[in-house]
C-alpha positions in Angstrom: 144.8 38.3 13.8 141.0 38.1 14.0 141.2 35.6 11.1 143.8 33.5 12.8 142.3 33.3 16.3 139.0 32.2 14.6 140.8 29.3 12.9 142.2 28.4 15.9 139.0 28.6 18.2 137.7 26.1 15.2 140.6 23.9 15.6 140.5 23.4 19.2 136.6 22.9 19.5 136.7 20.6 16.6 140.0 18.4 16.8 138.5 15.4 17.5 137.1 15.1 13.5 140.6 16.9 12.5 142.5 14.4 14.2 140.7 12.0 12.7 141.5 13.3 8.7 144.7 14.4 9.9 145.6 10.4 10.8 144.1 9.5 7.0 146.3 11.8 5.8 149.4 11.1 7.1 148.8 7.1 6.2 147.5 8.3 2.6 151.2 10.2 2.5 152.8 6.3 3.1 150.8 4.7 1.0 150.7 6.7 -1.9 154.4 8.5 -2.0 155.9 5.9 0.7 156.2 8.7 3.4 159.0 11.4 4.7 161.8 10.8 7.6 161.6 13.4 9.6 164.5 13.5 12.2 162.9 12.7 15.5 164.7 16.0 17.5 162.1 17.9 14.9 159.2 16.2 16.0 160.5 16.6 19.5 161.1 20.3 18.7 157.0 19.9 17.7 155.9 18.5 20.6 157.4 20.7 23.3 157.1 24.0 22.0 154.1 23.8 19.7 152.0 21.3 21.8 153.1 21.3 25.3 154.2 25.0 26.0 151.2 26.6 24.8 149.3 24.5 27.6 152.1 25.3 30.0 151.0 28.8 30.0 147.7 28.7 31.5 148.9 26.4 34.5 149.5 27.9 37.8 152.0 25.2 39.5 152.7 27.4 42.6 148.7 27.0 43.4 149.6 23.4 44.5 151.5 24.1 47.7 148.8 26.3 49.2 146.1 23.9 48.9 148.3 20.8 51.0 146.4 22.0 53.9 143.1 20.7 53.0 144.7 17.5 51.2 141.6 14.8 51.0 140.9 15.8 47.4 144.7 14.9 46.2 144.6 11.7 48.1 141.2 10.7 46.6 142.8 11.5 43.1 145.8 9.8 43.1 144.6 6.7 45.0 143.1 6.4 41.3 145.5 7.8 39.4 148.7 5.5 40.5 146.7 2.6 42.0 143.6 2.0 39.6 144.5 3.1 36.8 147.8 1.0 36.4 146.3 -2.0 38.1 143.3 -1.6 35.5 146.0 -1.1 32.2 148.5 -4.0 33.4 145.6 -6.5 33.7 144.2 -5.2 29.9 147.9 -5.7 28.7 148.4 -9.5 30.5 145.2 -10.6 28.8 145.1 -9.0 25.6 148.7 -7.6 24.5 151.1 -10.8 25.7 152.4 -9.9 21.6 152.5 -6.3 21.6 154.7 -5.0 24.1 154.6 -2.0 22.0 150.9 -1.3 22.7 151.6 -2.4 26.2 154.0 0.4 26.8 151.9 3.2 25.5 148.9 1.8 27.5 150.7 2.2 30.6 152.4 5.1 29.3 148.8 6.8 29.1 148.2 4.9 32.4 150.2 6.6 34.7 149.8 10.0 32.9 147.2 11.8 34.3 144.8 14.8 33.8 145.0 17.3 31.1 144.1 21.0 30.5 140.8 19.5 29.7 139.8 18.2 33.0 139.7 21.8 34.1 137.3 22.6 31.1 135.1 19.7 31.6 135.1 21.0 35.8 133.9 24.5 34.6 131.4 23.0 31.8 129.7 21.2 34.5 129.6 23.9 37.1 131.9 22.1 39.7 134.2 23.3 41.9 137.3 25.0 38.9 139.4 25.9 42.1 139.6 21.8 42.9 140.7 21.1 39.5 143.1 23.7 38.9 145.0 22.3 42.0 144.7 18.5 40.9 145.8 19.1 37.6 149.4 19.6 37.9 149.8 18.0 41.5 148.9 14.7 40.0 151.2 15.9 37.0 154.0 16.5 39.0 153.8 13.1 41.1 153.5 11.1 37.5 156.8 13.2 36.2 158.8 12.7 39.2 157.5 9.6 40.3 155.2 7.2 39.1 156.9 7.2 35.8 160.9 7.2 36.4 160.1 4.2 39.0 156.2 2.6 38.3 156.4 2.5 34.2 160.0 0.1 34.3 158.8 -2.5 37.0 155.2 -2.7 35.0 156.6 -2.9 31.8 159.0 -5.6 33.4 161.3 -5.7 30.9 159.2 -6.2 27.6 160.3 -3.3 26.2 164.0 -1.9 27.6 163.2 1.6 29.1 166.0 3.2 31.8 164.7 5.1 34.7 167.1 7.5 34.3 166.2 8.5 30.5 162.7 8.5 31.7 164.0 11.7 34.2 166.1 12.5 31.6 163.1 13.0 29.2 160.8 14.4 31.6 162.7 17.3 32.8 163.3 17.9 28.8 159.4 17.7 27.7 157.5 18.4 30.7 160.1 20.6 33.1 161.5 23.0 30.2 157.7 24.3 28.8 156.5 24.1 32.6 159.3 27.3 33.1 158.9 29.0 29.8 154.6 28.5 29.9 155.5 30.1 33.6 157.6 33.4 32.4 155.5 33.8 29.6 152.2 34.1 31.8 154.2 36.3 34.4 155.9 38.5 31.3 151.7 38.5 29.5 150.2 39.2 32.8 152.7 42.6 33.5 152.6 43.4 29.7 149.0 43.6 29.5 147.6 43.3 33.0 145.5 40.4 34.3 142.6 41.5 33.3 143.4 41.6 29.5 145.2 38.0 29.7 142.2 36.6 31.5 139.4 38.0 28.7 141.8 38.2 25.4 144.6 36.1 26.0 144.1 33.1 28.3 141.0 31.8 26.2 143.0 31.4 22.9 146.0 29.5 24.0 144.6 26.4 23.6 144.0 27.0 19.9 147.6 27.2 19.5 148.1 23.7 21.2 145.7 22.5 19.3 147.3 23.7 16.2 150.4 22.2 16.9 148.8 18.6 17.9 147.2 18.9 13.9 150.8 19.4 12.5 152.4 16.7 14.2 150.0 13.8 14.4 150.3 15.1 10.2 153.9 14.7 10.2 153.9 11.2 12.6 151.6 9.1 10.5 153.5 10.3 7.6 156.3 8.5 8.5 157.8 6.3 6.2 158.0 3.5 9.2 154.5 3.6 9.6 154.0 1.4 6.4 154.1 -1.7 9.1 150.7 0.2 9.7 149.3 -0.2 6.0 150.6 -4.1 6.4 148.9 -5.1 9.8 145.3 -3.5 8.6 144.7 -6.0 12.5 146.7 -4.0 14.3 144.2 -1.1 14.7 141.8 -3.4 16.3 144.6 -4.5 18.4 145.2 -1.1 19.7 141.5 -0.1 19.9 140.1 -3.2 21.6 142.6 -2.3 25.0 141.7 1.9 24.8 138.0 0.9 24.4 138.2 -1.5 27.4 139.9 0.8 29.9 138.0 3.5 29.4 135.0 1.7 30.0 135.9 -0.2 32.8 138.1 3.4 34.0 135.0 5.1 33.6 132.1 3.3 36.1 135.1 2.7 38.6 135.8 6.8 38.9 132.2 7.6 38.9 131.5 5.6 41.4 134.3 6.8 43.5 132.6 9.9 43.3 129.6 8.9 44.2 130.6 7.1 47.1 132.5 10.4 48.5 129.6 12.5 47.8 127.3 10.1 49.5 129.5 9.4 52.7 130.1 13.1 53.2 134.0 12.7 52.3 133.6 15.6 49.7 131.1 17.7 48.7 129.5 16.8 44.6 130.9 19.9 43.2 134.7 18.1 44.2 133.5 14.6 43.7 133.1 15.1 40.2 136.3 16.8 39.6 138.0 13.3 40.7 136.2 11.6 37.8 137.8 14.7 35.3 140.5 14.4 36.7 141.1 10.3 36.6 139.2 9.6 33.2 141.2 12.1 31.3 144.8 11.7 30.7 147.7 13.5 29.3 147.7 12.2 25.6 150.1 15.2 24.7 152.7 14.8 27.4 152.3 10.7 26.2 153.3 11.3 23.0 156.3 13.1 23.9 157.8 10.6 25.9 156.8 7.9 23.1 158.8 10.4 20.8 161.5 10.9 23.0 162.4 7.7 25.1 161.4 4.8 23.2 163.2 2.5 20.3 162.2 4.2 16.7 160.8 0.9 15.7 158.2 0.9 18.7 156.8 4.5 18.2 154.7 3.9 15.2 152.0 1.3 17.0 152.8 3.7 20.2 151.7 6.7 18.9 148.6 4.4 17.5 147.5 4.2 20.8 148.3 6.9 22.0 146.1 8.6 19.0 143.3 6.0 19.5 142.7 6.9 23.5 142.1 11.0 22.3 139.9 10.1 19.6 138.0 7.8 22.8 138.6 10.3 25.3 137.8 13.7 23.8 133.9 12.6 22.7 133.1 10.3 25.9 134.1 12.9 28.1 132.0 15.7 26.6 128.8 13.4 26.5 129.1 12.6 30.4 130.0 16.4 30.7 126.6 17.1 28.7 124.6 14.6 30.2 125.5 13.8 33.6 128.0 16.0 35.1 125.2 18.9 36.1 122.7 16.6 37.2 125.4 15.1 39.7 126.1 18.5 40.9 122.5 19.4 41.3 121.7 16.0 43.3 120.5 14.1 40.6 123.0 12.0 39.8 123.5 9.8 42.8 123.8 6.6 40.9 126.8 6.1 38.1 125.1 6.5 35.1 124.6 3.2 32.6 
């Protein structure tokens, strides 16, 4: 167990260069023994209860309602979240993806999915307020799965690429509602097993490693589709995909951070919950993303989908931990009152 809980705490801290072999890989598979079918209610299977579910545990949902009495922090959040951040994608898809409706939808997809498990460790890193993130985390979640997505994603994607509301619902209460109650009774079942104390010092820290884990074997058995050979033809297409992540990231980026600053500096919130919004904005759910590419889109869109998809984690992961490293303290401790260039 020692052994295994080792590999995983390697896994997790680094899957951004795993990720990265893991996508080589999985084309190297196409191109030299033309790939494997894998039926998609496997990789489904994958996604929810070897990527999702272990993240599930760890997330206390029933925090949310308590903290709708002091509500400025939500409101700050989501005005980015479901007005910015899908304004910001839709104007990158009109000017540079008129052609590739498939990259379209994923950027919006990723647009109007908000947040991760890793907002709350970028929060802690830099010494801001936990308690803050640990409430925005699955309050924005929740309004992206029941709202923003069954109604937004369909009117923004106007028609480019046929999506039904109600599948979207449909999909969402299969990939985000089922591990959201089985992560739940697993905590509550660890927690009475082996007390709180154990789960918070031996258990809760290792979960993520199991996540990660499962992201490995999938992004493996994804790009190692045979359908991905339209991949191998288009050797374009990945600059296609990474022009539109590279740009909304770095136009996502100065816009949050100097949301935060301007809350900080009028007195709206105190630093340690300004820079929680810019955690909490910049980084999105690339695993919940990939389900719903998975489970709700045509089988001949997921391939350049999951590109994306892929492509924003590889951005996301390393961008976030050098503003953590290098600018997230200082804006706690008063030094950063100016968005970093």
């Amino acid at each position: 167990m020692r052994h295994l809980l080792a590999f995983l705490g390697f896994l997790k801290s680094r899957l951004h260069y795993i990720l990265l072999v893991t996508i080589a890989l999985g084309l190297a598979n196409v191109f030299f023994l033309g790939g494997w079918n894998i039926p998609k209610p496997v990789l489904l299977g994958l996604v929810i209860f070897g990527v999702i579910y272990p993240v599930m545990i760890n997330i206390r949902f029933e925090d949310v309602l308590g903290h709708f009495r002091r509500p400025r922090p939500l409101f700050c959040s989501m005005g980015l979240n479901f007005i910015v951040s899908p304004a910001l994608a839709a104007a990158i898809g009109w000017l540079f993806l008129q052609n590739q409706p498939e990259l379209h939808a994923a950027l919006m997809l990723l647009a109007l999915l908000p947040t991760s498990a890793m907002s709350a460790a970028w929060t802690a890193f830099s010494g801001a307020k936990l308690e803050t993130a640990l409430y925005l985390i699955p309050a924005n979640l929740l309004f992206a799965a029941f709202v923003a997505l069954p109604f937004l994603l369909p009117w923004l994607l106007g028609g480019r690429i046929a999506v039904e509301p109600w599948k979207i619902t449909q999909n969402i209460l299969l990939v985000f509602l089922t591990p959201l109650i089985l992560g739940d009774l697993t905590r509550r079942l660890l927690v009475r097993w082996k007390g709180l104390e154990t789960y918070q010092k031996n258990i809760k820290p290792h979960v993520g490693g199991f996540s990660a884990l499962g992201v490995t074997i999938l992004i493996l058995l994804v790009m190692g589709q045979s359908r991905n050979a339209i991949l191998l033809k288009d050797v374009d297409l990945l600059w296609q995909a990474a022009l539109p992540v590279l740009l909304y990231y770095l136009a996502l980026y100065p816009l949050a951070i100097g949301w935060a600053v301007f809350l900080a500096r009028s007195g709206a919130l105190p630093r340690d919950k300004a820079l929680v919004i810019v955690y909490t904005s910049v980084t999105r759910h690339v695993n919940i993303s990939l389900a719903l590419v998975l489970a709700t889109f045509p089988p001949a869109a997921i391939p350049k989908m999951v590109l994306l998809v892929v492509l924003a984690f590889l951005v996301q992961v390393p961008s976030m931990a050098f503003f953590a490293q290098h600018f997230g303290r200082r804006f706690i401790a008063g030094q950063g009152s100016k968005p970093p260039t």
